[in-house]
N, CA, C, O and CB atoms as a CASP TS submission, in Angstrom:
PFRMAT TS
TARGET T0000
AUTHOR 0000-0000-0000
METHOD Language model
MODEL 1
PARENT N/A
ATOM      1  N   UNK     1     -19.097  15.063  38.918  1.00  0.00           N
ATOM      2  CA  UNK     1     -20.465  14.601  38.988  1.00  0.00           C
ATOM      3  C   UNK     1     -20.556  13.104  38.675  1.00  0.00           C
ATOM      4  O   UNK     1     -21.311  12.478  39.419  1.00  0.00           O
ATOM      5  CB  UNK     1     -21.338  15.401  38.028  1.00  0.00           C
ATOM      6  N   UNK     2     -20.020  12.511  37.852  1.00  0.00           N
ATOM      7  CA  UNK     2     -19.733  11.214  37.129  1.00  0.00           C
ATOM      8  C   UNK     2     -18.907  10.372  37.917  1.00  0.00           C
ATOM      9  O   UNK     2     -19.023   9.146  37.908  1.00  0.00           O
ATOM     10  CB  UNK     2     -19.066  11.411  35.808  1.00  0.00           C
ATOM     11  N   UNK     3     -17.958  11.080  38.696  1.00  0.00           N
ATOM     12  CA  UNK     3     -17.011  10.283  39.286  1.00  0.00           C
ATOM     13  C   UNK     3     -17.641   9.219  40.185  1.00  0.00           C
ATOM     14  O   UNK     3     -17.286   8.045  40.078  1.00  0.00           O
ATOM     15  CB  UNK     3     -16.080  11.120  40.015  1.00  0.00           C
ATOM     16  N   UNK     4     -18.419   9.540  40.925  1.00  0.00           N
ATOM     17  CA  UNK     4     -19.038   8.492  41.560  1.00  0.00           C
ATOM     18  C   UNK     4     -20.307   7.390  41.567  1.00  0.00           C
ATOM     19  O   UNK     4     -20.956   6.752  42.395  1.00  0.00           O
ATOM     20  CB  UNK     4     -19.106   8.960  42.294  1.00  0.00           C
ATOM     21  N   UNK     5     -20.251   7.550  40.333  1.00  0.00           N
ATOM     22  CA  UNK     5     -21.611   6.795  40.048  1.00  0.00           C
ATOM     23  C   UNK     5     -21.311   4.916  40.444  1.00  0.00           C
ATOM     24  O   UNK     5     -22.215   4.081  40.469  1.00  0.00           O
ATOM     25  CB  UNK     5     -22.059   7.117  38.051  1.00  0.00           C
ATOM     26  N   UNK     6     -20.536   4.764  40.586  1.00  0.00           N
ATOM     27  CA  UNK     6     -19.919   3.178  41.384  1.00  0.00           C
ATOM     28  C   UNK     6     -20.672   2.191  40.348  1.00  0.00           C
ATOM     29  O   UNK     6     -21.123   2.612  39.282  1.00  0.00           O
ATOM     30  CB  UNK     6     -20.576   2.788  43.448  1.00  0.00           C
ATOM     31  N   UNK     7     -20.748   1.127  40.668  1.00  0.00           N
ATOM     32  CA  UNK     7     -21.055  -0.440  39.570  1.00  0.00           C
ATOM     33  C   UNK     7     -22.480  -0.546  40.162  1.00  0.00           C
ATOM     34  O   UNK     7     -23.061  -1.043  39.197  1.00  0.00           O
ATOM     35  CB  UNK     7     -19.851  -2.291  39.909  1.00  0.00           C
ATOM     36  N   UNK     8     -23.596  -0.373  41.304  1.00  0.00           N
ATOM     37  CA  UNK     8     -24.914  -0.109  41.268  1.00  0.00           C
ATOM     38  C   UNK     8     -25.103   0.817  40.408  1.00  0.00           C
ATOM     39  O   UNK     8     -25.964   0.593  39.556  1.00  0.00           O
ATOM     40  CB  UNK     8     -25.446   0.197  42.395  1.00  0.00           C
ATOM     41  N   UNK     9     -24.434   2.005  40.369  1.00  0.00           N
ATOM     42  CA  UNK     9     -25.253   2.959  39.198  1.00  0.00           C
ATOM     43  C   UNK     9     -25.021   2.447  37.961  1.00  0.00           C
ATOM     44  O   UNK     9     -25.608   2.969  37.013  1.00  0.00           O
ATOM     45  CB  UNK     9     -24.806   4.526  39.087  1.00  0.00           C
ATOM     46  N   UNK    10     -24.183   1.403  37.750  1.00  0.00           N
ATOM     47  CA  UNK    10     -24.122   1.477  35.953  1.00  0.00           C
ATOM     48  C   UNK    10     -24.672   0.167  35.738  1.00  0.00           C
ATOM     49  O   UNK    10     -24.498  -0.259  34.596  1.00  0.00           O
ATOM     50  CB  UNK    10     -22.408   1.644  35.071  1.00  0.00           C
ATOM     51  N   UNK    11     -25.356  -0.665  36.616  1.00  0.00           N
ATOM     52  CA  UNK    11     -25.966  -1.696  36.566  1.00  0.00           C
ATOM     53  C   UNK    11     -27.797  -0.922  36.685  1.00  0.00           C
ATOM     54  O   UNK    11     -28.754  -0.931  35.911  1.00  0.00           O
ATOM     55  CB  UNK    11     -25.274  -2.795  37.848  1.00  0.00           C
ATOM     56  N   UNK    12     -27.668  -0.598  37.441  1.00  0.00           N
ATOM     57  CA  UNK    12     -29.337   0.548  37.232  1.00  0.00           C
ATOM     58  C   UNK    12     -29.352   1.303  36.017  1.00  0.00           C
ATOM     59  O   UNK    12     -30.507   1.630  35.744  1.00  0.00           O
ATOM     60  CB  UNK    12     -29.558   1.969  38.493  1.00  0.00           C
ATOM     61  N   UNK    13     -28.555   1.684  35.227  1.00  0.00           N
ATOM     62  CA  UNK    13     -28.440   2.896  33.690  1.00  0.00           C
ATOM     63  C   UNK    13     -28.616   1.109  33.205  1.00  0.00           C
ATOM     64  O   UNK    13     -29.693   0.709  33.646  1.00  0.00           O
ATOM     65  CB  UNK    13     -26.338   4.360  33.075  1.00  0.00           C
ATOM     66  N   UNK    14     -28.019   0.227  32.603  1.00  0.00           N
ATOM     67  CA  UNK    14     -27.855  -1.332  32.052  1.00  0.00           C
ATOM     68  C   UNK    14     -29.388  -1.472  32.041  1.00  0.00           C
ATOM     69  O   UNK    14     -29.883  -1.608  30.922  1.00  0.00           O
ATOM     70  CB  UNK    14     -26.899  -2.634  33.150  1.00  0.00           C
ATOM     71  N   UNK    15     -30.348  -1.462  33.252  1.00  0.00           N
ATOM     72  CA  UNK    15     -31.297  -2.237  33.051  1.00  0.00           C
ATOM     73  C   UNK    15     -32.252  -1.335  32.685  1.00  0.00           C
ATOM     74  O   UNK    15     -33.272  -1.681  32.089  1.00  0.00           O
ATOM     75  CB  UNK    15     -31.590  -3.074  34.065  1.00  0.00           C
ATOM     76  N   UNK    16     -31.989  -0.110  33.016  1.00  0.00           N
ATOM     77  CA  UNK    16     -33.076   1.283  32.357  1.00  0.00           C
ATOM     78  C   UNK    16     -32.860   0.545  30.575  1.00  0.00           C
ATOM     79  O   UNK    16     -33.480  -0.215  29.831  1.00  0.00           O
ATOM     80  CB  UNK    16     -32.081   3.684  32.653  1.00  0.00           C
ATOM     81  N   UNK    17     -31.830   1.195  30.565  1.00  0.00           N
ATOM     82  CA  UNK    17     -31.720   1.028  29.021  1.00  0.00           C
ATOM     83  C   UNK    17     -32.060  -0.188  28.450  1.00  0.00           C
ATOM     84  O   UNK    17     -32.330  -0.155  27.250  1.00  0.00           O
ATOM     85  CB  UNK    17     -30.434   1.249  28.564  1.00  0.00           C
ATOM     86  N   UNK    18     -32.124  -1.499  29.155  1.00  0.00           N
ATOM     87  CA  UNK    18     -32.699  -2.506  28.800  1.00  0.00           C
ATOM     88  C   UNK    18     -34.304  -2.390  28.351  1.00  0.00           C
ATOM     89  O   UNK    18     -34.941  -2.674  27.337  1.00  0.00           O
ATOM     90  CB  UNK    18     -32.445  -3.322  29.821  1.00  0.00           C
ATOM     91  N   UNK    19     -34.565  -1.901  29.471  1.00  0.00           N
ATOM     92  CA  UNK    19     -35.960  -2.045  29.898  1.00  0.00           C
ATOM     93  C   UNK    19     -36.717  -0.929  28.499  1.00  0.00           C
ATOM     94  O   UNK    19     -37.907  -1.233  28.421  1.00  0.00           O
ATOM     95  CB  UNK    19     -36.183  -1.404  31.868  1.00  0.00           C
ATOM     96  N   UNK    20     -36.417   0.023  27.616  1.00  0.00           N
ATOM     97  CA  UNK    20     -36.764   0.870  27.034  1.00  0.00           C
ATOM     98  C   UNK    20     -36.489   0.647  25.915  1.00  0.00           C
ATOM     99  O   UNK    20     -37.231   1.246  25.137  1.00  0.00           O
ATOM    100  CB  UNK    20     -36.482   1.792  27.398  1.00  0.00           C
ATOM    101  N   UNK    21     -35.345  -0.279  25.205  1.00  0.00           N
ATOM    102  CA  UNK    21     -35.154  -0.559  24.175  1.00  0.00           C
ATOM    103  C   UNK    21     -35.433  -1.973  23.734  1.00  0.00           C
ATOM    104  O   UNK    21     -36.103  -2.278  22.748  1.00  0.00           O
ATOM    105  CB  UNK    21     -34.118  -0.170  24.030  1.00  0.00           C
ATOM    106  N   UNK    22     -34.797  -2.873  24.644  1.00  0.00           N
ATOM    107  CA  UNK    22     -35.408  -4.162  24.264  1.00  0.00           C
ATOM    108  C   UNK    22     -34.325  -4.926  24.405  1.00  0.00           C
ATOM    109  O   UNK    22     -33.431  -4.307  24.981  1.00  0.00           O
ATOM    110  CB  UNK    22     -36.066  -4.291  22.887  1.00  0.00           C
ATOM    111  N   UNK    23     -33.988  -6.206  24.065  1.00  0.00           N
ATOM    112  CA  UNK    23     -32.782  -7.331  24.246  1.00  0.00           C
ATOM    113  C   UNK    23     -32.469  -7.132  22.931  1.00  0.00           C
ATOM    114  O   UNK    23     -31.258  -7.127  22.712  1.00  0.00           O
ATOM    115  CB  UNK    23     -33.108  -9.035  24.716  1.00  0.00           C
ATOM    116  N   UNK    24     -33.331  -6.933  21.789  1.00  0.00           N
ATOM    117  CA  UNK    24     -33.248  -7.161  20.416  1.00  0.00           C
ATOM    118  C   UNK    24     -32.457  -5.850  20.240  1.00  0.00           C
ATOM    119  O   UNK    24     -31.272  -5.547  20.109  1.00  0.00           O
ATOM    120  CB  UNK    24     -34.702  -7.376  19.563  1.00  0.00           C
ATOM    121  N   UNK    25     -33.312  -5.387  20.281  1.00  0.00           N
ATOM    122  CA  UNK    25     -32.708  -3.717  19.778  1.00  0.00           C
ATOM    123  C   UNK    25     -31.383  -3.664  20.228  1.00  0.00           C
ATOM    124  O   UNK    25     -30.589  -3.526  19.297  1.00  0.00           O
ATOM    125  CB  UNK    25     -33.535  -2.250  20.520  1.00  0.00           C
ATOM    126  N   UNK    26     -30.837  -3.731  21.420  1.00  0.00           N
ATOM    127  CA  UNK    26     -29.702  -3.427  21.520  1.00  0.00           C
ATOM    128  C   UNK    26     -28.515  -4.516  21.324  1.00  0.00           C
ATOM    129  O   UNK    26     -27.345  -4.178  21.503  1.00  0.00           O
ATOM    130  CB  UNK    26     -29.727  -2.863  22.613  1.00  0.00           C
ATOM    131  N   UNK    27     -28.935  -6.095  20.877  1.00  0.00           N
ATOM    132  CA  UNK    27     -27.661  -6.309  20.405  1.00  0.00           C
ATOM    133  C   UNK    27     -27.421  -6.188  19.034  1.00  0.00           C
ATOM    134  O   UNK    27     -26.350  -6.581  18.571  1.00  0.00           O
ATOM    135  CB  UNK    27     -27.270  -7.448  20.760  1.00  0.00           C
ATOM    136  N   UNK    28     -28.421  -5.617  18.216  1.00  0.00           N
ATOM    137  CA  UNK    28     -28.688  -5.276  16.783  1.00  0.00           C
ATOM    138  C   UNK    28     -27.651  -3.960  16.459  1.00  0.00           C
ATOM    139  O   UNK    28     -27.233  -3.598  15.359  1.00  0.00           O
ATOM    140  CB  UNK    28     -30.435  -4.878  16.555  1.00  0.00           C
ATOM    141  N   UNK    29     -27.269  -3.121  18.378  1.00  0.00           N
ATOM    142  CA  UNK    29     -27.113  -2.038  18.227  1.00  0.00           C
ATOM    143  C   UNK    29     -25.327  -2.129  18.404  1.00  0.00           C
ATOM    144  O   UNK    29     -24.400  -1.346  18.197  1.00  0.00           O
ATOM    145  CB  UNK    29     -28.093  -1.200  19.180  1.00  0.00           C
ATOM    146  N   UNK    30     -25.417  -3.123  18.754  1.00  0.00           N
ATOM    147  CA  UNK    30     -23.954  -3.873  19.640  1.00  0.00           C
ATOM    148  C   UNK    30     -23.198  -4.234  18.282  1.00  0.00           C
ATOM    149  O   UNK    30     -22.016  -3.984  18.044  1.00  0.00           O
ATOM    150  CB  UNK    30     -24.313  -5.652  20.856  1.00  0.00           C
ATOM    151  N   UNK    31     -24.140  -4.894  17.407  1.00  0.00           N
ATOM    152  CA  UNK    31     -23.132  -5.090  16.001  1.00  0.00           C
ATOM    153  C   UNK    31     -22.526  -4.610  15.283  1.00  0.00           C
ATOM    154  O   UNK    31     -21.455  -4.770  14.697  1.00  0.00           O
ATOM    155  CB  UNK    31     -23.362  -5.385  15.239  1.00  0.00           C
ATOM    156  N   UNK    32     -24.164  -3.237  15.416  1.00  0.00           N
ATOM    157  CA  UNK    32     -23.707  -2.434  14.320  1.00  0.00           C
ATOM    158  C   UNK    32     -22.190  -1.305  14.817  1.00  0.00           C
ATOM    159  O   UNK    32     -21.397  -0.760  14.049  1.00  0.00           O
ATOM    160  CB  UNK    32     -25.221  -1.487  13.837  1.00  0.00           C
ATOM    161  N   UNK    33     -22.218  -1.262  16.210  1.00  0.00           N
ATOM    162  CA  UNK    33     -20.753  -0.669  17.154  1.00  0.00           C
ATOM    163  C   UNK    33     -19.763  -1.360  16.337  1.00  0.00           C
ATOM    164  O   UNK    33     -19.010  -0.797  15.541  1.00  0.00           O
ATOM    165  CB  UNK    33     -20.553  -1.201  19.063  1.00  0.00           C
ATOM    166  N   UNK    34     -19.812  -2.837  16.621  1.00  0.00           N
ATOM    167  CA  UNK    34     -18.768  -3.758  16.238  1.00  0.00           C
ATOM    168  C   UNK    34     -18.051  -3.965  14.938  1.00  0.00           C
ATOM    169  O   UNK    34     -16.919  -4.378  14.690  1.00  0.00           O
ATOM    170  CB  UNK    34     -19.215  -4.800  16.465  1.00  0.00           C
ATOM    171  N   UNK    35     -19.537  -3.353  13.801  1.00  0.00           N
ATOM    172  CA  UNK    35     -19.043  -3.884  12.694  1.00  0.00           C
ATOM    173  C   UNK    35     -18.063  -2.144  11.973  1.00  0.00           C
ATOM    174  O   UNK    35     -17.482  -1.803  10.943  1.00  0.00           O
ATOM    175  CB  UNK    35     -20.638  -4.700  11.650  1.00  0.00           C
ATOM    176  N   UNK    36     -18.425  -1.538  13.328  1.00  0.00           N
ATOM    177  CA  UNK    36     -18.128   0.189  12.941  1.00  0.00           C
ATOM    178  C   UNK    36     -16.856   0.262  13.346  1.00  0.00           C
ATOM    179  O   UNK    36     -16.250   1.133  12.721  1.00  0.00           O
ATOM    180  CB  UNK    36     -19.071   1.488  13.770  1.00  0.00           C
ATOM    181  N   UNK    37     -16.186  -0.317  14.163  1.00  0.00           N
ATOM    182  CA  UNK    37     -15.121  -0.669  15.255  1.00  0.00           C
ATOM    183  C   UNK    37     -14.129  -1.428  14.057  1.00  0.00           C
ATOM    184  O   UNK    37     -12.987  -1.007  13.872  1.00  0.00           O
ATOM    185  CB  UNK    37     -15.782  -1.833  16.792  1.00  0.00           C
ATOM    186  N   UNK    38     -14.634  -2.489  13.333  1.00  0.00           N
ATOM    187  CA  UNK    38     -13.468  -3.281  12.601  1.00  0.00           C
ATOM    188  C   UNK    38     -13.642  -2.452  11.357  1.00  0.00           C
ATOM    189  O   UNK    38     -12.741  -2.663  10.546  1.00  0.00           O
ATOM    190  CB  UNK    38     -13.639  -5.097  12.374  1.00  0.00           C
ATOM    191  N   UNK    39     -14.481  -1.627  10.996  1.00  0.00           N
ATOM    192  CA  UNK    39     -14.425  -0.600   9.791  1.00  0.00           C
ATOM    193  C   UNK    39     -13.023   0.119  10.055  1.00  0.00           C
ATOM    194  O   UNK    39     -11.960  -0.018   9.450  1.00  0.00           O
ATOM    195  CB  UNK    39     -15.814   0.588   9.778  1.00  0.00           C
ATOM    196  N   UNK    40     -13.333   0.887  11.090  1.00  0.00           N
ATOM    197  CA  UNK    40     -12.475   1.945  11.282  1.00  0.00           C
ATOM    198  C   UNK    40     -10.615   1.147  11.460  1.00  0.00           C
ATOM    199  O   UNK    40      -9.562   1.371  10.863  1.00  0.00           O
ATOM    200  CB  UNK    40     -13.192   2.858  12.840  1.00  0.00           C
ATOM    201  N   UNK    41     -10.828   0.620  12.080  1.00  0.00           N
ATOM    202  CA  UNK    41      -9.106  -0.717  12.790  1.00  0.00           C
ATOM    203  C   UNK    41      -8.904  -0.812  11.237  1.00  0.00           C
ATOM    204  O   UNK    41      -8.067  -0.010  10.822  1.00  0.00           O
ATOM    205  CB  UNK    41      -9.486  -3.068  13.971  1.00  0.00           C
ATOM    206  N   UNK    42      -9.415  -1.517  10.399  1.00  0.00           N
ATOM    207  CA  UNK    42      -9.541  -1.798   8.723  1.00  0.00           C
ATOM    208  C   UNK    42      -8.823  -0.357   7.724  1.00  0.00           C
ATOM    209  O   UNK    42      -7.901  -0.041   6.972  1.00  0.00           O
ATOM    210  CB  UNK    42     -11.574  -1.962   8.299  1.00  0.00           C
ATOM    211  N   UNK    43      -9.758   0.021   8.245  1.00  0.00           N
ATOM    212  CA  UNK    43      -9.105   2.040   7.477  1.00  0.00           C
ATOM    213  C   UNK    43      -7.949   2.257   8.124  1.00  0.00           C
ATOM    214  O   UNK    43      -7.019   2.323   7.320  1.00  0.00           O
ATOM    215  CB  UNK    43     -10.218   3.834   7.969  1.00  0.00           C
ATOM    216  N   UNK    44      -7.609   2.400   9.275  1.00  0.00           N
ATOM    217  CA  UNK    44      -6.158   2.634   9.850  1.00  0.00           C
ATOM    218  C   UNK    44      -5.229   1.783   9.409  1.00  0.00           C
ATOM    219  O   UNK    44      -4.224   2.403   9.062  1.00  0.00           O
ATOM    220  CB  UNK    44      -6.061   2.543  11.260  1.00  0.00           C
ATOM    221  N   UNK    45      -5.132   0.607   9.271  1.00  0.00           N
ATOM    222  CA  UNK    45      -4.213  -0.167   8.763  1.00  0.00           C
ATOM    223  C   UNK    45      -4.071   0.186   7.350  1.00  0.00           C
ATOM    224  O   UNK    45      -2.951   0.587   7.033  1.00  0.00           O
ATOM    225  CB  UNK    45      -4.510  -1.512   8.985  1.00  0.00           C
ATOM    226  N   UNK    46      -5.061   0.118   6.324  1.00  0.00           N
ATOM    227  CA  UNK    46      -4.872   1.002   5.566  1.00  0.00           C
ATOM    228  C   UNK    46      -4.199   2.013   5.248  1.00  0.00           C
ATOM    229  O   UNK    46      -3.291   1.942   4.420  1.00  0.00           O
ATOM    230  CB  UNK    46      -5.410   1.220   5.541  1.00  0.00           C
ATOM    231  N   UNK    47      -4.496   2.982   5.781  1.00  0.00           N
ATOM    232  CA  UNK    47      -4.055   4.330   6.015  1.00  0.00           C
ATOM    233  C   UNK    47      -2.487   3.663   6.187  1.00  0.00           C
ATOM    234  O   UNK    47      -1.716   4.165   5.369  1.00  0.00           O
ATOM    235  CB  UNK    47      -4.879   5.287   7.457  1.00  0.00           C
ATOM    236  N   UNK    48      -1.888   2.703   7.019  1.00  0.00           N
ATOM    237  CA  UNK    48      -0.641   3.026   7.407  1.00  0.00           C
ATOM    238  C   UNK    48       0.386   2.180   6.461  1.00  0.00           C
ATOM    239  O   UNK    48       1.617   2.192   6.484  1.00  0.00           O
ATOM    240  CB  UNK    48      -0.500   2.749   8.947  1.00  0.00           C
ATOM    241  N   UNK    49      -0.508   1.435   5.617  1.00  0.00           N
ATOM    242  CA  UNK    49       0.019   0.973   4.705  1.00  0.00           C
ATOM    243  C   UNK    49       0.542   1.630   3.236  1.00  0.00           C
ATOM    244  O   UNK    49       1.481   1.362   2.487  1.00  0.00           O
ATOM    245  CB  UNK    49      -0.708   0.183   4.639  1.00  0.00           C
ATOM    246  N   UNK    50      -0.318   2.417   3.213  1.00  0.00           N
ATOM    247  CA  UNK    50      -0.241   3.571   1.681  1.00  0.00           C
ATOM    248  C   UNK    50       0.264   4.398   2.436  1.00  0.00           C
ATOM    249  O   UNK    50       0.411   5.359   1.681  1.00  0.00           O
ATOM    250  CB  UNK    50      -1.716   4.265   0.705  1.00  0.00           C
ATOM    251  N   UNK    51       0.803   4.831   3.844  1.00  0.00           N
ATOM    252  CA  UNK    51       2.226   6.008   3.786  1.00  0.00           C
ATOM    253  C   UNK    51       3.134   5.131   3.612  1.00  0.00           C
ATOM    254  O   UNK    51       4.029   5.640   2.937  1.00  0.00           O
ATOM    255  CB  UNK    51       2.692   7.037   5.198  1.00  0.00           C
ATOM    256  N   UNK    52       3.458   3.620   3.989  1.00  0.00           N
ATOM    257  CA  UNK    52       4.330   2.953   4.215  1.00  0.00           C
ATOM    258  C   UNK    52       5.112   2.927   3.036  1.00  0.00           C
ATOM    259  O   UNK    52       6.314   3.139   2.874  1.00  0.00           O
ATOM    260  CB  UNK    52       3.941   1.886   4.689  1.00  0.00           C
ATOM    261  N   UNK    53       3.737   2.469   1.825  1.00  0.00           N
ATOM    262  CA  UNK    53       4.385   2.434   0.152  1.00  0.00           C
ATOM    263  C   UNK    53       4.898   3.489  -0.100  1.00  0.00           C
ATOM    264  O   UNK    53       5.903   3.358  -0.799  1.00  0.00           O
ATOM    265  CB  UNK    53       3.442   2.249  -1.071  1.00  0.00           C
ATOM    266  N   UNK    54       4.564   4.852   0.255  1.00  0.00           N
ATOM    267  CA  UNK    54       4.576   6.018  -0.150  1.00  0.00           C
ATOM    268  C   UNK    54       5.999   6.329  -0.114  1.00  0.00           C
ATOM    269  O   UNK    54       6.730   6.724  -1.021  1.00  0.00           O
ATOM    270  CB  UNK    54       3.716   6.848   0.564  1.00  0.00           C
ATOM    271  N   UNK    55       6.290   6.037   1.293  1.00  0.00           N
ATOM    272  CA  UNK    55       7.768   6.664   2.108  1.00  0.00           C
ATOM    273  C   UNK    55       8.924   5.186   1.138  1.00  0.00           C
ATOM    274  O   UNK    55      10.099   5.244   0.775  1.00  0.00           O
ATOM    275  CB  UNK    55       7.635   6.434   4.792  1.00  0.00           C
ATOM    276  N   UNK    56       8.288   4.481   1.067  1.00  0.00           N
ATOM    277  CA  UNK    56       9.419   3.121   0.322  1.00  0.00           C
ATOM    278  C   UNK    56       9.784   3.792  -1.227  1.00  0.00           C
ATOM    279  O   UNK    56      10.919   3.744  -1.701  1.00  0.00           O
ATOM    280  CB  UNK    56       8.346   1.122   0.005  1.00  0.00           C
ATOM    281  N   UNK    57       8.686   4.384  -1.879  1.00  0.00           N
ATOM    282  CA  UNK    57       8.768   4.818  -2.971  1.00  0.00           C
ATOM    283  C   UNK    57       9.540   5.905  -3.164  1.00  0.00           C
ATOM    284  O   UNK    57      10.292   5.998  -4.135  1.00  0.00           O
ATOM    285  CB  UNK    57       7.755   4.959  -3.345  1.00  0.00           C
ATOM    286  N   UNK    58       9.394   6.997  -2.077  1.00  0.00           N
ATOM    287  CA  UNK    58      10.037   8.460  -2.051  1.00  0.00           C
ATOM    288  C   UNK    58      11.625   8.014  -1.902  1.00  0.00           C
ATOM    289  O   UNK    58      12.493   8.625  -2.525  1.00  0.00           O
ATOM    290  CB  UNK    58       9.410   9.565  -0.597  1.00  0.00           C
ATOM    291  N   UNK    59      11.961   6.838  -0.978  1.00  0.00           N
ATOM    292  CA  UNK    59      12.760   6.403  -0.926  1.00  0.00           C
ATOM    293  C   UNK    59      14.033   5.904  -2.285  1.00  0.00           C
ATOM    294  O   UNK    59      15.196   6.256  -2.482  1.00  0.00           O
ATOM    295  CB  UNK    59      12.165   5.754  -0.252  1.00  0.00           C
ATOM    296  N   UNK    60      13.088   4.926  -3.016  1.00  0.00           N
ATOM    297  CA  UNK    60      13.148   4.624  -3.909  1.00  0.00           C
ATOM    298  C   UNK    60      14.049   5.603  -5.355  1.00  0.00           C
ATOM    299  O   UNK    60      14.866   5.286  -6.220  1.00  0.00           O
ATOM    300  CB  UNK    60      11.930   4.341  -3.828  1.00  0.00           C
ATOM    301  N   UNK    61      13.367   6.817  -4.984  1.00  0.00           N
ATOM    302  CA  UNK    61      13.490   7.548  -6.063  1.00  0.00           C
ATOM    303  C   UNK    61      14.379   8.404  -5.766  1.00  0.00           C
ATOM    304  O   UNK    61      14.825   8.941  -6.780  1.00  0.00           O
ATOM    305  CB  UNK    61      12.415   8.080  -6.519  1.00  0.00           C
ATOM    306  N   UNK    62      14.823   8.760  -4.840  1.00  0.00           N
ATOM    307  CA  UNK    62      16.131   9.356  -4.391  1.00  0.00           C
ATOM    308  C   UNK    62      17.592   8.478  -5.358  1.00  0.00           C
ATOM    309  O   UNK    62      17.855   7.275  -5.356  1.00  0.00           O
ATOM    310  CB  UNK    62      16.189   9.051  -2.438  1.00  0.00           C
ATOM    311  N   UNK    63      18.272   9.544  -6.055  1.00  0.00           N
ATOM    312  CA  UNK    63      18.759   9.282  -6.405  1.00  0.00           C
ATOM    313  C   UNK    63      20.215   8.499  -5.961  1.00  0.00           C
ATOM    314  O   UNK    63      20.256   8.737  -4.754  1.00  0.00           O
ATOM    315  CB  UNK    63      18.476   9.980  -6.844  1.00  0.00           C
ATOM    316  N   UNK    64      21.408   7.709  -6.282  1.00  0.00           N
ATOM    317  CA  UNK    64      21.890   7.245  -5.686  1.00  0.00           C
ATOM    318  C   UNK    64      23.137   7.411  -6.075  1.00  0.00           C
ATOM    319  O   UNK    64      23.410   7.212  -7.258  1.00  0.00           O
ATOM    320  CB  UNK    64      21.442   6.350  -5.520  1.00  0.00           C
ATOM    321  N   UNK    65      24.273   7.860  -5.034  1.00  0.00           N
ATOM    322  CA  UNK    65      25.693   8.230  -5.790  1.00  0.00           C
ATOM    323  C   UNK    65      26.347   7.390  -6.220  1.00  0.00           C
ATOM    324  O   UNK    65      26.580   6.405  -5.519  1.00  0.00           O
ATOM    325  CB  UNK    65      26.608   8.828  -5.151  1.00  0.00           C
ATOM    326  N   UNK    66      26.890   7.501  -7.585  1.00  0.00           N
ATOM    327  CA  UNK    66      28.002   6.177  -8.216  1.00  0.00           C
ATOM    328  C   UNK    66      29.120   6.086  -7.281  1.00  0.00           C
ATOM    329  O   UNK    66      29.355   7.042  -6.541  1.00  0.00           O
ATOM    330  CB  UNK    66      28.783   6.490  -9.884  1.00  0.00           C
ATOM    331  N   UNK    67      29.562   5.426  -7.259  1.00  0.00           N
ATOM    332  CA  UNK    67      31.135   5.048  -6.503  1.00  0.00           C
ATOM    333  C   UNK    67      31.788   4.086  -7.929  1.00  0.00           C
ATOM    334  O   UNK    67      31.357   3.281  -8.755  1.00  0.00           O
ATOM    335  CB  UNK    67      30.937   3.759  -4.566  1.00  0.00           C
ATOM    336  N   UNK    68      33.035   4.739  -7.594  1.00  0.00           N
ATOM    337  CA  UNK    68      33.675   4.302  -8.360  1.00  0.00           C
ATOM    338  C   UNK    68      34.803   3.337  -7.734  1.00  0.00           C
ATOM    339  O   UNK    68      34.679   2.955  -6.570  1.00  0.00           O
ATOM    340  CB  UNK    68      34.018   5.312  -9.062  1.00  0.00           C
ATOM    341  N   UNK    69      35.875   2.959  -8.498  1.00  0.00           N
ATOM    342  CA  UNK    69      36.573   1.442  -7.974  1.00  0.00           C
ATOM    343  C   UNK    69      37.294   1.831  -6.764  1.00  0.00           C
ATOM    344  O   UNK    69      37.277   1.344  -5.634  1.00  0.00           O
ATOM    345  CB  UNK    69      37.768   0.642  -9.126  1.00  0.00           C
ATOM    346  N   UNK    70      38.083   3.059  -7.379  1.00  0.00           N
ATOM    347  CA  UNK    70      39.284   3.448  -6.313  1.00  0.00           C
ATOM    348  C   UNK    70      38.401   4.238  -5.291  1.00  0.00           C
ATOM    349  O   UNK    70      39.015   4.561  -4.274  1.00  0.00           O
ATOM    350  CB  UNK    70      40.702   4.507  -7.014  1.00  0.00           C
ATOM    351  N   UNK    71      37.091   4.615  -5.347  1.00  0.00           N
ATOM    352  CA  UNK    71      36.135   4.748  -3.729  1.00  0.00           C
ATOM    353  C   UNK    71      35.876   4.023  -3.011  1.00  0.00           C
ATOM    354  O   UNK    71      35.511   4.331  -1.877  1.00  0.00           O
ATOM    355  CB  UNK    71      34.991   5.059  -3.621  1.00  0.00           C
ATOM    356  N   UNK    72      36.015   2.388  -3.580  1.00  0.00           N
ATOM    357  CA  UNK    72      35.593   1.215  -3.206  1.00  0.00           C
ATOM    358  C   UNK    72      36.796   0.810  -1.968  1.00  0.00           C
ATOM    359  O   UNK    72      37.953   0.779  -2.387  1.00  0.00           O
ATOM    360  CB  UNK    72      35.460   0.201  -4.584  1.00  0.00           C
ATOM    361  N   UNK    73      36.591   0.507  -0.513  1.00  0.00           N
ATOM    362  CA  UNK    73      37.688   0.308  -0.184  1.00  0.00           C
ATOM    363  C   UNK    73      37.445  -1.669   0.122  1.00  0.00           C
ATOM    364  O   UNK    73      38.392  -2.356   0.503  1.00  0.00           O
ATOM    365  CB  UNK    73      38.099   1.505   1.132  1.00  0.00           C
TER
END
């Protein structure tokens, strides 16, 4: 059903929605997308940083076998 709606139809939906909300309203609405957009990018990096510590730490704590001289080659 969607597949064909071509660049007249989404330029006609553009100016509907213009026309009903306002210029204001919607770049008020555009920010608040934007500022929701670098929230989320912000939390993921996050997120991939505290497994990163996590896995360095688990790492960390693994214990480690002595070697001795005559293992040493």
């Amino acid at each position: 059903m969607l597949n064909n709606i071509g660049l007249p139809g989404l330029l006609l939906i553009a100016v509907v929605v213009l026309v009903l909300f306002g210029r204001g309203k919607i770049s008020s609405l555009m920010g608040e997308v934007g500022k929701g957009i670098t929230s989320f990018k912000k939390g993921i990096n996050e997120g991939e940083k505290e497994l990163l510590e996590e896995k360095a730490d688990d790492v960390a704590d693994i214990p480690q076998p002595e070697v001795d001289a005559k293992d040493k080659v």
